[in-house]
C-alpha positions in Angstrom: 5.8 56.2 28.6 5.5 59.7 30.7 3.2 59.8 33.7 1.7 63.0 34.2 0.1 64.1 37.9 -1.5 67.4 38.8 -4.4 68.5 41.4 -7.1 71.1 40.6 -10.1 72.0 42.2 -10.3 68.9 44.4 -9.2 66.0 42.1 -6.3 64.2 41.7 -5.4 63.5 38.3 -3.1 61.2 36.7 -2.4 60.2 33.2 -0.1 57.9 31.4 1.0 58.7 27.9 2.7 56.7 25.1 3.8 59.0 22.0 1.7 61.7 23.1 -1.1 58.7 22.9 -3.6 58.7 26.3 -3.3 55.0 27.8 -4.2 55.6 31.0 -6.3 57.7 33.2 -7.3 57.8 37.1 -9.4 60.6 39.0 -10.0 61.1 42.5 -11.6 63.7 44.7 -8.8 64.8 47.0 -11.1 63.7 49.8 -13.2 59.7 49.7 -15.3 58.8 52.2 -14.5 55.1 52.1 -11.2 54.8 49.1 -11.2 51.2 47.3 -8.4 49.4 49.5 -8.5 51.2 52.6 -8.0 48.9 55.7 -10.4 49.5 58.6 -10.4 47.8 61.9 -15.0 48.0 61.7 -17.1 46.5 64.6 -19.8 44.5 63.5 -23.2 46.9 64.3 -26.0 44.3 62.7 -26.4 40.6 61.3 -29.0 40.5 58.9 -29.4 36.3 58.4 -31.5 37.5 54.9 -28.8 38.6 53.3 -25.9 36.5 54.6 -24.0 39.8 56.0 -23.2 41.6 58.8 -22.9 45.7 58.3 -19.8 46.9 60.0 -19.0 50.4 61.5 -15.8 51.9 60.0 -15.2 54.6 61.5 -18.1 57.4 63.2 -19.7 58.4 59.8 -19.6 55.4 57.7 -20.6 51.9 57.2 -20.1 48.8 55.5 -21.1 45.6 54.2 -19.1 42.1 54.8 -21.2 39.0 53.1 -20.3 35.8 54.2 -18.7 34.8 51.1 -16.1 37.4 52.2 -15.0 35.9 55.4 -11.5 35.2 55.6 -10.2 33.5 59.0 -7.2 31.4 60.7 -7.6 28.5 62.0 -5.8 27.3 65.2 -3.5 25.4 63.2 -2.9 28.4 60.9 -4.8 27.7 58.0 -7.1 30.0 56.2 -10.6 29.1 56.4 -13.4 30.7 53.8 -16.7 31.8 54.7 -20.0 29.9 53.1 -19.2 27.5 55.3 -21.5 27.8 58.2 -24.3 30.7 58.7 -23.0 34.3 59.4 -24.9 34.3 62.9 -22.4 31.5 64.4 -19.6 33.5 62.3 -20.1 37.1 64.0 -21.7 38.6 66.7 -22.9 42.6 67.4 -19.8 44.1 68.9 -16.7 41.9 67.1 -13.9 43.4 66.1 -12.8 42.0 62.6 -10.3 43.7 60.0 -11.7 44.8 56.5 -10.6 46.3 53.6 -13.0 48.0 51.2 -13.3 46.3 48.0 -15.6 49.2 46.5 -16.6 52.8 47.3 -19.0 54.4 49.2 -22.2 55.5 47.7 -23.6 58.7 49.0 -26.8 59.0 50.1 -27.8 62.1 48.8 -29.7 60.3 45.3 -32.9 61.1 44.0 -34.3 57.0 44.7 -34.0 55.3 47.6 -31.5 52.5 48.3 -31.8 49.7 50.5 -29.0 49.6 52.9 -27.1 47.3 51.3 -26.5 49.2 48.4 -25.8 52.3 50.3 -22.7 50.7 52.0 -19.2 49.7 50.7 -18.4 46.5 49.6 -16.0 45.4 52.4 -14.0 41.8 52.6 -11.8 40.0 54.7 -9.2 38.8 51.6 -7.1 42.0 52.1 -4.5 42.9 50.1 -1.8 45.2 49.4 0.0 46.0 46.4 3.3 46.8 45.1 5.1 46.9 42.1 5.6 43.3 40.9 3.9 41.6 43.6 0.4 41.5 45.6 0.7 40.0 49.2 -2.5 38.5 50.2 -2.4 37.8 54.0 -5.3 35.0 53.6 -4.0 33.2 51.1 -1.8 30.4 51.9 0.1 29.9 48.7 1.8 32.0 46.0 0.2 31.9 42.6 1.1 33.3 39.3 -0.5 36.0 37.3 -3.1 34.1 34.7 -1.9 36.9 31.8 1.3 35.0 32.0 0.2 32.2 29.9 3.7 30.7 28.9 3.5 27.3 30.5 7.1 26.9 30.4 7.3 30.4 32.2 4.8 29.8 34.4 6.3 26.3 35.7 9.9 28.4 36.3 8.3 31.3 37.9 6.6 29.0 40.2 9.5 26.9 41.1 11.3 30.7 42.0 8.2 31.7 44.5 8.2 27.9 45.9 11.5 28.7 46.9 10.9 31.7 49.0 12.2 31.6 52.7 9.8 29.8 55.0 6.3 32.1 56.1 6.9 33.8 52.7 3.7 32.8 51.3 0.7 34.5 50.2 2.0 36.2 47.0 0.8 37.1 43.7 3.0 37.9 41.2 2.1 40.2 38.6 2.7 40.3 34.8 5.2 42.7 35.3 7.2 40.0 37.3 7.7 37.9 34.5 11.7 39.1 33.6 12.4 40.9 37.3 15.7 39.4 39.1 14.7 37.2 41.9 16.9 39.9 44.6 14.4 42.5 43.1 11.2 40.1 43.7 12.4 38.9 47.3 13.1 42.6 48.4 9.5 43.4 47.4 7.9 40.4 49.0 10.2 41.6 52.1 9.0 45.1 52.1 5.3 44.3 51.6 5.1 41.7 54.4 6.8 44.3 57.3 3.6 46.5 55.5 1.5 44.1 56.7 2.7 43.2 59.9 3.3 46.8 61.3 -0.7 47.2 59.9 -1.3 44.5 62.5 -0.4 46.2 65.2 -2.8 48.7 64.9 -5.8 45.9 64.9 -6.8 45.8 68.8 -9.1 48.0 70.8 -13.2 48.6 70.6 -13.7 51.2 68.5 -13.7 51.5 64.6 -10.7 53.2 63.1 -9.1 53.6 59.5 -5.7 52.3 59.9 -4.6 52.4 56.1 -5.9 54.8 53.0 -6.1 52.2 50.1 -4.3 53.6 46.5 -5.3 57.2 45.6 -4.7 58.0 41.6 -1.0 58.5 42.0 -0.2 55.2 43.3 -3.0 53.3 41.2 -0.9 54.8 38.0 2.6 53.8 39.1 1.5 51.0 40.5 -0.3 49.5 37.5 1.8 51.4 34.9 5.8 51.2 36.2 5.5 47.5 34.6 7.1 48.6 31.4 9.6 51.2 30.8 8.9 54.9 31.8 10.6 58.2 30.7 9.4 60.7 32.6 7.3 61.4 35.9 5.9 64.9 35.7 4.6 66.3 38.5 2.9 69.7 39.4 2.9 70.2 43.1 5.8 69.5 45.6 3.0 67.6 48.3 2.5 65.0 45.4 6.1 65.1 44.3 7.7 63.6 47.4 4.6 61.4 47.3 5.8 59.9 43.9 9.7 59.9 45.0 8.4 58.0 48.2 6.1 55.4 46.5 9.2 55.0 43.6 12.1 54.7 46.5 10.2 51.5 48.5 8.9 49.8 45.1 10.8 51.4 42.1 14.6 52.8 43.1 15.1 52.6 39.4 12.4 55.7 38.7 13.2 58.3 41.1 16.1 59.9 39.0 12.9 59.9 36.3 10.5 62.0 38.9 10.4 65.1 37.6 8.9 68.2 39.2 7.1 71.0 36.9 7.0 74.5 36.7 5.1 76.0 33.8 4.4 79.2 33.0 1.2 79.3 32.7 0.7 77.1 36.3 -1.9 79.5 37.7 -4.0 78.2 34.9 -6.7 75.3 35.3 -5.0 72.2 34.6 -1.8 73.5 32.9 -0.2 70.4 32.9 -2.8 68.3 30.9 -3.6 71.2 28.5 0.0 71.3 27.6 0.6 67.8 27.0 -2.7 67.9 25.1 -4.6 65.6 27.4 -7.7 67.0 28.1 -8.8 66.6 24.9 -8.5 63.1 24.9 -10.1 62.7 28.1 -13.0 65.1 26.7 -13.2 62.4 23.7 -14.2 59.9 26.8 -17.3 61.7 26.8 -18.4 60.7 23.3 -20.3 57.5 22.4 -18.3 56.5 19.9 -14.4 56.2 19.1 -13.1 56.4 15.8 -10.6 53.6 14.1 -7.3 53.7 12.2 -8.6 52.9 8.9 -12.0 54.7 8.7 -14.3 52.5 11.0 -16.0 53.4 14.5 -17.0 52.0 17.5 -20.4 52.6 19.2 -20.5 52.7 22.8 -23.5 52.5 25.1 -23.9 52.5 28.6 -27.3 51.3 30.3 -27.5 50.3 34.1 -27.2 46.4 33.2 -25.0 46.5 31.0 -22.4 48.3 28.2 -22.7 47.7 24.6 -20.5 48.2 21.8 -21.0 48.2 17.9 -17.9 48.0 16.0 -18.9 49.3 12.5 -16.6 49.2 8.8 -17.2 52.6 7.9 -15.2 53.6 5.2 -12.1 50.6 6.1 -11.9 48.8 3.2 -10.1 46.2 4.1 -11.2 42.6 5.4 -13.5 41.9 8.5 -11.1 40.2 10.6 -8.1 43.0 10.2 -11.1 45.7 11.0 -12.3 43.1 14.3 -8.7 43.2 14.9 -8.1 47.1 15.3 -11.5 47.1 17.2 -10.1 44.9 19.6 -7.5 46.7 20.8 -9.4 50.1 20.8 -12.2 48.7 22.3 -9.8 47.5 25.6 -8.4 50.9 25.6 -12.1 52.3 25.7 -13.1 50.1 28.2 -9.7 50.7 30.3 -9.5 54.9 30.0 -13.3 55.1 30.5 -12.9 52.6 33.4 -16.3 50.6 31.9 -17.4 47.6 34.8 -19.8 44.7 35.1 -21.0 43.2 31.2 -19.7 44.5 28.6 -21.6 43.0 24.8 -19.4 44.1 22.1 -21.2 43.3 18.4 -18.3 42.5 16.0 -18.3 42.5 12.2 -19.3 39.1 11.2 -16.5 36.4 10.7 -16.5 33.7 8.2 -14.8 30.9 10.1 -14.4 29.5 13.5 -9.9 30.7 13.1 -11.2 34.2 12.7 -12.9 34.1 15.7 -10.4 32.5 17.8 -8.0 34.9 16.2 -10.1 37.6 17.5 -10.4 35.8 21.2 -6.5 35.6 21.0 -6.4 39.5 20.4 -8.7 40.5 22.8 -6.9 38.9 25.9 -4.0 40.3 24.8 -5.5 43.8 24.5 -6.9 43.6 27.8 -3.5 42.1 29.0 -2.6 45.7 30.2 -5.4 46.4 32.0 -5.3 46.6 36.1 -8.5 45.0 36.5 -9.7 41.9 36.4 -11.1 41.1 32.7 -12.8 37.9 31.9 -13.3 37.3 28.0 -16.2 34.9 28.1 -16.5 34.2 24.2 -18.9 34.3 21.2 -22.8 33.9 21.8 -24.8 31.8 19.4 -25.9 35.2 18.1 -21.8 35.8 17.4 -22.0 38.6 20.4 -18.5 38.9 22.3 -19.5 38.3 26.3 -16.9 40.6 28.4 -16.6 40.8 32.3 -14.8 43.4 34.2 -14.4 43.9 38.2 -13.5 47.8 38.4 -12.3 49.0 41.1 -13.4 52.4 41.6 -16.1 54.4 39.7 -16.5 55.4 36.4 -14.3 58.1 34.6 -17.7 59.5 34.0 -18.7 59.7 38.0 -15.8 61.2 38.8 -16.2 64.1 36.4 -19.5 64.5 36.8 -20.2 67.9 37.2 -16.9 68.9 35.5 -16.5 71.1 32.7 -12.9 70.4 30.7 
């Protein structure tokens, strides 16, 4: 796999390639009002008792919104109670102080229809986290869990036993997929390294007066982040700023890549994008455009996006081979689809019809694992009585679509 990363006119873009192949893709405008995972220490302005929410001042310019569901607090004794519990009135008052990190972005103003305010103000919650390579620390959460992609039970119950036996206080850690065959030294320096994150982070949460006290994962660290699970040849980068960016991030979570971080100097640099257009990416970003995606043996998917929901068609074509091997390819493309076009909320996907009840848990099987690459948090809900595929998926910033809006490649 090579990760590519260059900036041009005000975005940040990243790309992961396998073979040549596109597999991954993040965009984002150099400057965000209110980045998914940016920590804020907000002052609650309003409690509205109707919706079950206070809005919180992040900083001079922006708000946001903390539901009740999203309270996180410790107890006296230490333990981690969840909101829900008891009304938000008797939770929070005008003028507390409370740590939040941003769980979606903000949404300008600036639209043709108005919003109510709700909707015009990021998503913020008090389960914060903060990634790393192998592991997520979760301040709030009082135990360590175990990623649900690894499904191994007998892997699971040994991977549990080796979190369990973290040093006292080290709790509160997820570990990722990519965990699975990591050295225990490599996973205990990691949970190390993100907890002295958090607590230097706490130092900061004191005074009156909203502030930002950490930018959440811009494109560049999303990528290595999500993709330095598996192995990685090359890290090509175009300016120096994001170069020592990538060495940084690689040198706390990833010693093992920074002889792989590569700056580039192409001839043609002074043109837009030179980068991508030499690696032959933008095409294959272009074809993100398109409502449709073509298969490997002459069939096509059908892709539709409507503000309730997304809905794919997954048609034969000129594949002449059986139902279930077509489903199968469709499967996998359709995850990659869904992943590069960075697709949220419910996704219907209409598969060819499948003569037995194996086929279609065949097809369930492949589908997890297709979406066992992806960053975000998939939920494969199963077959319909009308034999349509239910998919969920929490994204965690906007469309590829939103973020090139506007953008001619």
């Amino acid at each position: 796999m090579d990760i590519l990363i260059e900036e041009f006119q005000g975005r940040i873009w990243s790309a992961a390639l396998v073979n040549g192949r596109l597999e991954g893709v993040e965009v984002d405008p150099t400057h965000e009002a209110v980045r998914w995972g940016s920590i804020y220490w907000a002052k609650v302005k309003r409690v509205d008792t109707a919706l079950d929410a206070v809005f919180v001042a992040l900083d001079e310019n922006y708000d946001g919104i903390l539901y009740n569901r999203d309270i996180r607090v410790r107890s006296k004794d230490g333990k981690i109670i969840k909101g829900g519990d008891q009304p938000i009135g008797k939770v929070f008052q005008p003028g507390d102080m409370v740590a939040v990190q941003a769980k979606s972005a903000y949404l300008p103003r600036t639209l043709d229809f108005e919003l109510a305010p709700e909707q015009k103000s990021a998503r913020m919650s008090m389960d914060i986290s903060i990634p790393g390579r192998h592991l997520i620390f979760c301040p709030m959460m009082e135990v360590n869990q175990i990623s649900q992609r690894i499904r191994k039970p007998e892997l699971r119950k040994a991977l549990q036993t080796m979190l369990d036996a973290l040093d006292d206080g080290m709790n509160g850690f997820i570990l990722r997929s990519s965990g699975a065959d990591i050295q225990t030294d490599i996973i205990v320096r990691e949970a190390k390294i993100l907890k002295s994150i958090w607590t230097e982070l706490q130092k900061y949460f004191e005074g009156a007066d909203p502030a930002l006290i950490m930018l959440g994962p811009d494109s560049i660290q999303r990528i290595l982040s999500d993709k330095a699970v598996g192995p990685i040849e090359r890290i090509e980068v175009v300016t120096m700023d994001h170069y020592k960016q990538v060495e940084e991030w690689c040198s706390v979570f990833a010693p093992d890549l920074v002889p792989r971080v590569t700056p580039i100097e192409l001839k043609d640099a002074a043109k837009d994008l030179a980068l991508f257009e030499y690696r032959d990416v933008l095409g294959q970003i272009e074809a993100m455009f398109h409502d449709y995606a073509l298969l490997p043996g002459g069939g096509n998917l059908i892709i539709q996006e409507t503000a309730a929901l997304t809905a794919i068609d997954v048609n034969k074509g000129s594949d002449k081979r059986s139902r279930l091997s077509v489903n199968l390819d469709a499967a996998e493309e359709i995850a990659r689809q869904v992943r590069l076009r960075n697709l949220g909320g419910i996704i219907i996907i209409d598969f060819l019809k499948m003569k037995t009840r194996r086929e279609q848990d065949d097809l369930v099987k492949m589908l997890e694992k297709s979406f066992d690459g992806d960053p975000c948090t998939v939920q494969i809900h199963g077959l319909t009585s009308l034999g349509l595929m239910e998919v969920t998926r929490k994204r965690r910033t906007p469309p590829l679509s939103e973020r090139l809006e506007g953008f001619e490649l």
